[in-house]
N, C-alpha and C positions, 0 to 999 in steps of 0.2 A: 812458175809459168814463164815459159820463153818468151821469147821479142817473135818469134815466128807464131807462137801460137798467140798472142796475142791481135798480133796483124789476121790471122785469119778469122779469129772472133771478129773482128770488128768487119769485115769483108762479109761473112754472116747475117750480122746484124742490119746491115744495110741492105744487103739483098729483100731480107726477111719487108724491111720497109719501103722496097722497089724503092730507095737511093739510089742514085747514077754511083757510081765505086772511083771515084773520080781521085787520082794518087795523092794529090795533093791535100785531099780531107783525109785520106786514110793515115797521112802520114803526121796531121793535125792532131787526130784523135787518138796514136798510136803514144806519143806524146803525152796527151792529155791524162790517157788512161796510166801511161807509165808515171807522170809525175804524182798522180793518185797515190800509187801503191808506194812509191817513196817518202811521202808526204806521213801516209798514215803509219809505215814501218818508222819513220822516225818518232812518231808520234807516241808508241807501243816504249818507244825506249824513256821518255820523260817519267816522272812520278807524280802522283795525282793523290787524293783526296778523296777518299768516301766511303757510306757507311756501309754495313753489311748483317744479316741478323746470324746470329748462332744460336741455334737451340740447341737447352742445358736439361740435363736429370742429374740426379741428389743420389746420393747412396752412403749407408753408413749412418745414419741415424742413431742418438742414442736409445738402447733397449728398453730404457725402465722410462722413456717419456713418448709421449703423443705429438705430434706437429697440430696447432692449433690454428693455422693462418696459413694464407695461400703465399707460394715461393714463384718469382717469375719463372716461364717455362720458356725463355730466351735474352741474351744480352742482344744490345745495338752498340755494335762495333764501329767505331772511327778508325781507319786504317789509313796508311801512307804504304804506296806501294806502286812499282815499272806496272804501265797499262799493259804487256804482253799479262801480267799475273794476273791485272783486272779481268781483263779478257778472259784467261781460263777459267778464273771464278764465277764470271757472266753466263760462257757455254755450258758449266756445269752446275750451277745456283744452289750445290747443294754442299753442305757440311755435314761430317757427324754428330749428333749431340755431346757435347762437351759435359762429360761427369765429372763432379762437382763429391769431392768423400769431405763428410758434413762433418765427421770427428778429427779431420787433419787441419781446418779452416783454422787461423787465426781469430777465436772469437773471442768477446766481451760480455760477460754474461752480468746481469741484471734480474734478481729474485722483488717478484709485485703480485701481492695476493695468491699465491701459487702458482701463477703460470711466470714460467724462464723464459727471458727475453735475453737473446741474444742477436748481436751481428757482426760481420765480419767488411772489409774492405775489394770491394770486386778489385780493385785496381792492382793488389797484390800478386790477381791469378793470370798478370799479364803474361807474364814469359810461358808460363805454362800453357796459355791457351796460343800463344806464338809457333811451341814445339808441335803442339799437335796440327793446325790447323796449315801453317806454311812458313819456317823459317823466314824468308822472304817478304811478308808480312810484316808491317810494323805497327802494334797496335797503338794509336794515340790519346785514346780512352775507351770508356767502358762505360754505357745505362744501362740497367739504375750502377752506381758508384756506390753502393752497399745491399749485402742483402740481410735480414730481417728472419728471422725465427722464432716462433714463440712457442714454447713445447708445457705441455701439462704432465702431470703426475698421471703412468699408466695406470687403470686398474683391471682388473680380471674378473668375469665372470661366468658361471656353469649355467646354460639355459636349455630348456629340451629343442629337440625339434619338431615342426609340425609340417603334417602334409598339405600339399596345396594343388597335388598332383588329382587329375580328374578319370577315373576308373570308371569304364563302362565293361563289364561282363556280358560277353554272348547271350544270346536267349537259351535258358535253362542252364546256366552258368553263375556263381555267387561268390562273394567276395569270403571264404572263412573265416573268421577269428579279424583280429587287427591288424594294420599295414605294422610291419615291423622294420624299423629303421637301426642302423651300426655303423655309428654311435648311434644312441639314441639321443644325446646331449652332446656340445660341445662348448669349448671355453673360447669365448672372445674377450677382445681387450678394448681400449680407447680412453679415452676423455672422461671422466667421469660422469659429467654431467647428462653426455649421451648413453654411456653404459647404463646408467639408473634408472634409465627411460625404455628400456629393451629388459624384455622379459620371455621374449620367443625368436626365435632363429626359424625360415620358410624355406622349403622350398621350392626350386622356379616350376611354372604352373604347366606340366607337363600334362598331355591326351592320352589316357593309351584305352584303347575302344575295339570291341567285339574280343575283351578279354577270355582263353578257354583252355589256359594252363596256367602255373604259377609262372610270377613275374619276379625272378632274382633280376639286378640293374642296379648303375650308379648313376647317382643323380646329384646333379650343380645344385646347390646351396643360393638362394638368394644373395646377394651382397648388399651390405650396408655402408652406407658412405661414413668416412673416416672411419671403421670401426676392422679390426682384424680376426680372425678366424682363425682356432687350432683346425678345423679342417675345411675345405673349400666345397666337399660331395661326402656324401654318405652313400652307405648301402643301403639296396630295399628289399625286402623280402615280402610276395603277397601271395597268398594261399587260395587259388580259383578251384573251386572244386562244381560238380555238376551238383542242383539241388532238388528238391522233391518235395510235394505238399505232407501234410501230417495235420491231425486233428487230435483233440480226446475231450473227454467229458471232465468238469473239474467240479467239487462243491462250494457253492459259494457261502463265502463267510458273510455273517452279519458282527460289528462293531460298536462299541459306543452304547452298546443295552444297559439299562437299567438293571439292577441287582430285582428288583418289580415286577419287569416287563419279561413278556417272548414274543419275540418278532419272525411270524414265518413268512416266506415269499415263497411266489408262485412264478418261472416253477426255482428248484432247490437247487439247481443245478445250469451250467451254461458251457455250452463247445465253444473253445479256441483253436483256431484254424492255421497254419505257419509257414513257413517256407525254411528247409533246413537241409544243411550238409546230406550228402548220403553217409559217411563216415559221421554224422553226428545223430543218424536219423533213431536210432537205438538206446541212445541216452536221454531222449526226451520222454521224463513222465510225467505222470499227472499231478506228482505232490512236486514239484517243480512251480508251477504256477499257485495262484494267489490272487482269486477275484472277491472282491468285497463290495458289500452296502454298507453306508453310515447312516445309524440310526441321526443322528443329528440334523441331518437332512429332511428329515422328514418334515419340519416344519418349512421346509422352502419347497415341498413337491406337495401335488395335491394324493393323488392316490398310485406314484410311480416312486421308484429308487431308482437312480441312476447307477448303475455299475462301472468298477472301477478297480483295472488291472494292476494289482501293486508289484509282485515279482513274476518275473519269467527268463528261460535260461536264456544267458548273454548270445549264445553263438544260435537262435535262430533269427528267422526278419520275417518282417511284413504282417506281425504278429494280429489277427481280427479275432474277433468275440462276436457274440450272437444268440441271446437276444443282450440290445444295450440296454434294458431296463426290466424291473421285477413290481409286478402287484406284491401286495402284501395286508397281512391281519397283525395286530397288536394284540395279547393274552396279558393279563396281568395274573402272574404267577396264586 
């Protein structure tokens, strides 16, 4: 800034405050404002004192161990450094995160019940965090002054996955067969203690609504804290096909008779009613299904059997019967 522009800012300034512009304040203040900017350019040249935060990330982990303890996720910097440098570190507040390769650290390691304890010396990564962050910079220490790691023995394990995703099929639309996932299992790692506790791997709880074709898709994996993942998504494969009702007549069984007795019901026979694939609608027959009375029961009914659907094929739904109970007569052979 000139001496001219400065004189006319302050001519400016006074107007703006209906000041008289009177020479002898203008040239008070012309002064004033110049010894300012002298004052604080000298000011910029002195060396100072003070702290600064860097945030740090980790890389390089050893492969066959787990980190079992939290690592700070920045040092506090004591610096000595010309205030112009302070200055541009002020306007710009920001650093990179300083990587920190865990296998190249100077460590000390210490075996206690299976977990390794190690640590290293922050103060050693002075020059290096000097190079990256501003030669000019002079670090004069370093919190925390060591960092701490404590790693367990990894272990491995194969768990299936299951769905969590929420499937609504269209009106007159059905889900076929089973959601099909690839992988269907994947192997994760960690801490033992938390691997032993983990028996299913999720996935995140996805909508998918007014379904009315098949659903191929890759789908995010739940995550689990501390624990690692041979894969992060799977494939889905879901089979929506249109469906159609179907009925038949089946003969019901009686069970649990006496070598004695004959037990007839009334009546012998009972419809099941379905909901089934059209591509499955042809394979549903009648010796497929399995309704039964247990003679056993009879002492806990008075003059009914209750009926009771033991098999029917996997790939229909919403499977009803009708009637849900049988009279019956007792014959002794």
């Amino acid at each position: 800034m000139t001496a001219k522009n400065i004189e006319d800012n302050i001519r400016k300034f006074l107007d703006k405050k209906n000041i008289k512009a009177d020479k002898r304040l203008i040239i008070f203040l012309f002064f004033v404002v110049l010894s300012t900017i002298f004052w604080f350019l000298n000011q910029l040249e002195e060396e100072y004192l003070t702290e600064i935060s860097l945030p740090v990330r980790y890389t390089n982990f050893p492969n066959d161990k787990i980190l079992v303890n939290d690592l700070p996720n920045h040092f506090d910097l004591r610096i000595r450094a010309h205030g112009y440098k302070l200055l541009e570190y002020k306007i710009s507040n920001k650093f990179l995160p300083y990587s920190i390769n865990v296998n190249s650290l100077a460590l000390r390691m210490q075996n206690n019940s299976g977990v390794t304890s190690l640590f290293a010396l922050t103060r050693l990564l002075n020059k290096d965090i000097e190079d990256q962050i501003s030669s000019e910079l002079e670090i004069v220490s370093i919190s925390p002054d060591s960092l701490h790691f404590e790693f367990a023995d990894k272990v491995f394990k194969k768990v299936p996955v299951i769905s969590l995703l929420n499937l609504v099929p269209e009106t007159q639309y059905m889900i076929r067969g089973s959601i099909q996932f690839t992988p269907d299992s994947i192997t994760i790692s960690g801490a033992q203690p938390i691997i032993d506790t983990i028996e299913y791997v999720y996935t995140k709880r996805i909508d998918f609504t007014e379904l009315n074709s098949n659903l191929n898709d890759e789908i995010d994996l739940k995550a689990i804290n501390n624990v690692e993942f041979s894969e992060e998504e799977v494939d889905v494969n879901i089979n929506i096909e249109k469906f159609t009702e179907g009925s038949h007549k089946i003969k019901l069984n009686i069970i649990n008779v006496p070598d004695t007795l004959i037990i007839r019901t009334f009546p012998k026979e009972i419809t099941v009613t379905y909901f089934v694939a059209l591509s499955d609608y042809e394979k549903v027959l009648p010796q497929l299904f399995e309704a039964v009375v247990d003679y056993n029961e009879i002492q806990h009914q008075e003059n009914k059997l209750q009926i009771a659907i033991k098999n029917s094929p996997e790939y229909i739904k919403t499977l009803r019967f009708n009637p849900k109970s049988v009279e019956y007569i007792i014959e002794k052979k």
